[in-house]
N, C-alpha and C positions, 0 to 999 in steps of 0.2 A: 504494500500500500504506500502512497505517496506523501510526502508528509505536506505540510499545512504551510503556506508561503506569505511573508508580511503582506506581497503586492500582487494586484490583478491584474487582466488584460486592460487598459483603457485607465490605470493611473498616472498621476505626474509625479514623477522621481528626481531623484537626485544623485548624481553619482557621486560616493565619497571617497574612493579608493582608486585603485589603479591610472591608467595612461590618457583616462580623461575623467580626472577627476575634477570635480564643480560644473560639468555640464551638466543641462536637465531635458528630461524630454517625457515623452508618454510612450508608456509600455505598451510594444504592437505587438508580440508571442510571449508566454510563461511554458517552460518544458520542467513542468515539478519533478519530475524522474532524476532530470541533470541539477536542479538544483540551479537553471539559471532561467535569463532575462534576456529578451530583444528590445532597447529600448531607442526609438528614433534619434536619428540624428547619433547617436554615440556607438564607438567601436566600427567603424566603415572601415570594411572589406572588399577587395575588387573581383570580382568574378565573371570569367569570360564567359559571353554567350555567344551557343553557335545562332547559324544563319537559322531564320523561319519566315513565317510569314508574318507575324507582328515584328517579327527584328530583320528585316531583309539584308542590311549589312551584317547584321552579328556585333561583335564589339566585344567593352569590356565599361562594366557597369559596375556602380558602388553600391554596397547593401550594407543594412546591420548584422553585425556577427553579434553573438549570446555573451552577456559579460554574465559573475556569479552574479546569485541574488542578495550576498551579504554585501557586495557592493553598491550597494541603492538603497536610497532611504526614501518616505515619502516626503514630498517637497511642502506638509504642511509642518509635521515634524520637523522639517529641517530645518524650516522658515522660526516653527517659534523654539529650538535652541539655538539660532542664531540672537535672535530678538532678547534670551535668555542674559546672556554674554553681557 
């Protein structure tokens, strides 16, 4: 069984740890199994895509990669122990 994750699909976070840390954005995936988070806008990855019919050139495209979940706070939380301070 999965366990129970502070943050949802569709919150506003905070990241406080790692290689972007104090950017903020809103959670678009939760993978409770891994224990992490896809949240806009942070951790961009480039990943080639081939040719189709929506992509007729192909390329290479920025997505979000999954940071952990203990990396992210909620950004109301974070708001009032900053406020705290």
């Amino acid at each position: 069984m999965a366990s129970k994750l502070h943050v949802k699909k569709g919150d506003e976070v905070v990241v406080i740890a790692g290689a972007s840390k104090g950017s903020s954005g809103k959670v678009i995936a939760v993978e409770t199994k891994k224990n992490r988070v896809k949240v806009e806008g942070v951790n961009m990855r480039s990943k080639a895509i081939r040719r189709s019919q929506e992509n007729p050139n192909g390329g290479i495209v920025k997505i979000e990669g999954p940071i952990d979940v203990s990396n992210v706070m909620l950004k109301e939380k974070y708001d009032k122990r900053k406020s705290a301070k």
